[in-house]
RORO-834729 format. One record per residue (C-alpha): x, y, z. Coordinates in nm, 4 decimals, padded with zeros to 6 digits. Layout:
// RORO-834729
<paro <X Y Z>>;
...
This chain:
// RORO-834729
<paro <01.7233 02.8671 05.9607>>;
<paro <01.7656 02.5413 05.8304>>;
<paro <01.6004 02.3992 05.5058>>;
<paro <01.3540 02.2089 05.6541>>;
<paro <01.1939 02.4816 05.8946>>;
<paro <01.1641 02.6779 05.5798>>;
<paro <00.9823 02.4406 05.3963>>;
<paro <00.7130 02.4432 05.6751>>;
<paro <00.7144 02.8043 05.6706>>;
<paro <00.5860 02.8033 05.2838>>;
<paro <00.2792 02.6087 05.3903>>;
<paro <-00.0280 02.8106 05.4516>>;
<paro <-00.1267 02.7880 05.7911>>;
<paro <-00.4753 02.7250 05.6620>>;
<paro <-00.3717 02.4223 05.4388>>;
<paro <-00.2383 02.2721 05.7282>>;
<paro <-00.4993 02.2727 05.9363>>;
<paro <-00.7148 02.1469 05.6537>>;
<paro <-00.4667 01.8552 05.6733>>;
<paro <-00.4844 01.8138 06.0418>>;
<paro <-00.7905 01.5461 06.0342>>;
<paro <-00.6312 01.3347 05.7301>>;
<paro <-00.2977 01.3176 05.9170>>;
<paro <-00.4923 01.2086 06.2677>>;
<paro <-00.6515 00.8580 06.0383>>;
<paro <-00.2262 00.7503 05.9771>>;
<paro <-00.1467 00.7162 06.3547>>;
<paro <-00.3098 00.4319 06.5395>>;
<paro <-00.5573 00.4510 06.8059>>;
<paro <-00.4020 00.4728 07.1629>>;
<paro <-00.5419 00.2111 07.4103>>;
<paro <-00.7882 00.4107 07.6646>>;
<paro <-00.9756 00.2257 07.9490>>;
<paro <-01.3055 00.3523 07.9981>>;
<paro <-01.5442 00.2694 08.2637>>;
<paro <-01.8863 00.2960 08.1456>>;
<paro <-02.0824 00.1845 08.4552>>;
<paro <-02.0301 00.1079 08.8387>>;
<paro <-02.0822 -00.2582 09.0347>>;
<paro <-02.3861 -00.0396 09.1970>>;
<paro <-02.4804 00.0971 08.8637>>;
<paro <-02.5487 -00.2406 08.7199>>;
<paro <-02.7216 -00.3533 08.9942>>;
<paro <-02.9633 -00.0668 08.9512>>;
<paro <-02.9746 -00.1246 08.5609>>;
<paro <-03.0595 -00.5313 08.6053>>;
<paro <-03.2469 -00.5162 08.9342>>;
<paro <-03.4479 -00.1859 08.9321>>;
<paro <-03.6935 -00.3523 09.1437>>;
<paro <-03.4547 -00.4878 09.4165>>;
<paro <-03.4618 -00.3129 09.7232>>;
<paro <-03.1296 -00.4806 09.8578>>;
<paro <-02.8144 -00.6528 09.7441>>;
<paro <-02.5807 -00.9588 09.8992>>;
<paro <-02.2720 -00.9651 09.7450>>;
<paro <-01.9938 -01.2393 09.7953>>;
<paro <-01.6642 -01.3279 09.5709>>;
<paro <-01.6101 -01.6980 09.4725>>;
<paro <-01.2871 -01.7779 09.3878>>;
<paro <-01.2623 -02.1312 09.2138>>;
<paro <-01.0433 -02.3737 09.3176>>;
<paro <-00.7370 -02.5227 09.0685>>;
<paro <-00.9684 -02.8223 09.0197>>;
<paro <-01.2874 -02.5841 08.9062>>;
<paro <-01.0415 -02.3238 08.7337>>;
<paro <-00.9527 -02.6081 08.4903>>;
<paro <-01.3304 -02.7119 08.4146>>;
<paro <-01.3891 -02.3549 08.3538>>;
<paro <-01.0888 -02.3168 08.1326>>;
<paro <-01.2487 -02.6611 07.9234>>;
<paro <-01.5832 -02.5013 07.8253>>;
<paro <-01.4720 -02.1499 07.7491>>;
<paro <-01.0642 -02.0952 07.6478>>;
<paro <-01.0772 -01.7228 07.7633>>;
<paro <-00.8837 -01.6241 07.9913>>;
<paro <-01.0092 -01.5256 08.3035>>;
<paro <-00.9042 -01.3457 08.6383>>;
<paro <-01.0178 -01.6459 08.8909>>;
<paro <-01.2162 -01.4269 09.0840>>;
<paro <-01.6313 -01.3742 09.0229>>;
<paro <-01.8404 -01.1649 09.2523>>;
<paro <-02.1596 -01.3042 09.3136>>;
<paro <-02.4470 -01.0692 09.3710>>;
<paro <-02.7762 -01.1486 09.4901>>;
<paro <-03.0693 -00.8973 09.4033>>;
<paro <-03.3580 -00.9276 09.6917>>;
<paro <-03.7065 -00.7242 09.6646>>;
<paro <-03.8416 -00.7966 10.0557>>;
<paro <-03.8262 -01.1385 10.0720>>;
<paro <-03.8721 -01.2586 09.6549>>;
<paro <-03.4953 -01.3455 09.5422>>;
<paro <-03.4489 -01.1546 09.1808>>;
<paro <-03.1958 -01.2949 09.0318>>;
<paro <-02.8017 -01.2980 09.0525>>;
<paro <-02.5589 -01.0501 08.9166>>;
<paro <-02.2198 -01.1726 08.8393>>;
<paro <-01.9418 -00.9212 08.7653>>;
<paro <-01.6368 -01.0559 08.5982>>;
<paro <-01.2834 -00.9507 08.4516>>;
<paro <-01.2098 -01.1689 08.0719>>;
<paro <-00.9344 -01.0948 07.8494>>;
<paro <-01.0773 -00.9590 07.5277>>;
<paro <-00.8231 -01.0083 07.2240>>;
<paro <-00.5355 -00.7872 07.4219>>;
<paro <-00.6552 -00.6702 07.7181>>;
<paro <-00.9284 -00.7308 07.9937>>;
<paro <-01.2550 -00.6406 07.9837>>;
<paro <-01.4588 -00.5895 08.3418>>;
<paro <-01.8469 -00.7170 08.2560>>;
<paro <-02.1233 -00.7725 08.4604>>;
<paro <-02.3723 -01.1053 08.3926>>;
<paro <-02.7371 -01.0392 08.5617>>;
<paro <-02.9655 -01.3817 08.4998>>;
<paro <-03.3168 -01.4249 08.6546>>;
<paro <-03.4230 -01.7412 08.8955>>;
<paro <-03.4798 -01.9316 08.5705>>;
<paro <-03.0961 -01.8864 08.4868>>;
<paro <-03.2018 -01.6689 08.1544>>;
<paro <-02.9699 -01.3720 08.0663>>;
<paro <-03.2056 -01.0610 08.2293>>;
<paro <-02.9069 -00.7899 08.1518>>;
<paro <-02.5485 -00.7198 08.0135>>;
<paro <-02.3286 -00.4346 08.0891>>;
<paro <-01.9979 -00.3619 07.9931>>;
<paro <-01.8908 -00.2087 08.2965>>;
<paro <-01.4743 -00.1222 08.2393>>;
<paro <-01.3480 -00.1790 07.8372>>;
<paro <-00.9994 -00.1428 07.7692>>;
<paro <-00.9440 -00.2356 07.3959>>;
<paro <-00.8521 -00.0443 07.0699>>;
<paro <-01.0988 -00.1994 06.8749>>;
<paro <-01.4721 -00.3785 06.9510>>;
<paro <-01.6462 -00.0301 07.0646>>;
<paro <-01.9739 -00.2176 06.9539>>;
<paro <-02.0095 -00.4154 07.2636>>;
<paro <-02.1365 -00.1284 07.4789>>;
<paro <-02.4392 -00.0793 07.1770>>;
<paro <-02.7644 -00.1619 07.3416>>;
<paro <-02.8042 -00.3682 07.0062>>;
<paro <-02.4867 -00.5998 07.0804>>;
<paro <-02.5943 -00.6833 07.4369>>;
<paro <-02.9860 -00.7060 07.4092>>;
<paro <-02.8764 -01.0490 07.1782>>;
<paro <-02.7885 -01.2247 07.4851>>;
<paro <-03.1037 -01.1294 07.6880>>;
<paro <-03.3447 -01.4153 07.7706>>;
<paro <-03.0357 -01.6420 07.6709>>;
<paro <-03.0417 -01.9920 07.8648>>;
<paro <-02.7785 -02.1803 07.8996>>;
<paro <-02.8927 -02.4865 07.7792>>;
<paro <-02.9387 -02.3110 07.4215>>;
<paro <-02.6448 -02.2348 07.2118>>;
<paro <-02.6001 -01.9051 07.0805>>;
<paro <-02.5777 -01.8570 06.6905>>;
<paro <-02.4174 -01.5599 06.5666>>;
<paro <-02.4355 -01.3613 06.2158>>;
């Protein structure tokens, strides 16, 4: 047996499973997608009402891409889905669902806004990050509700 094997074999085996959780906090957090919600799901949580759903995808043009890239810098898929919530014949509101990069990788979100154009709901539907758990707190998302867009947001 070499040195090193014995070394290990003088450690109590309940010492080192005492150490276990200390020695988890020095390797970094693996990246793990998780998908917290469904397209439908969201639709339920922002429309409860709605008794149907028309969904379309707009896909911006190079011309609109670039005046979307000028008045927010993230980066986005170029692809929105569009959905409209109906209750008989009363239009709801719109639900958009959307893929943004968050600081490494992209995070799937989904937008609903009432016939005013206020924020009604937003879900965190597919997160992907290390780090930035808090956006899928009820806290962290209610900030945005009622939200126009003619109003800038002020944070902290």
């Amino acid at each position: 047996m070499s040195r090193s094997s014995d070394a290990w074999s003088s450690i109590p085996l309940a010492s080192l499973a005492a150490a276990l959780p200390a020695l988890a906090t020095l390797t970094p957090p693996s990246a793990q997608a998780a998908q917290y919600l469904s397209i439908e799901q969201a639709q339920k949580a922002a429309f409860p009402e709605a008794d149907r759903f028309e969904a379309r995808v707009l896909r911006p043009t190079p011309e609109q891409q670039r005046a979307l890239d000028a008045l927010a810098p993230v980066r986005q898929r170029g692809e929105v889905r569009q959905i409209e919530a109906w209750a008989g014949t009363q239009r709801l509101g719109t639900l958009y669902v959307d893929d943004v990069i968050g600081k490494v990788e992209w995070i799937t979100y989904a937008l609903a806004l009432g016939p005013d154009g206020s924020v009604r709901n937003l879900e965190i539907l597919e997160y992907r990050e290390t780090h930035g758990f808090e956006v899928r707190t009820p806290s962290w998302r209610k900030q945005f509700a009622g939200h126009k867009a003619d109003a800038p947001l002020h944070f902290g």
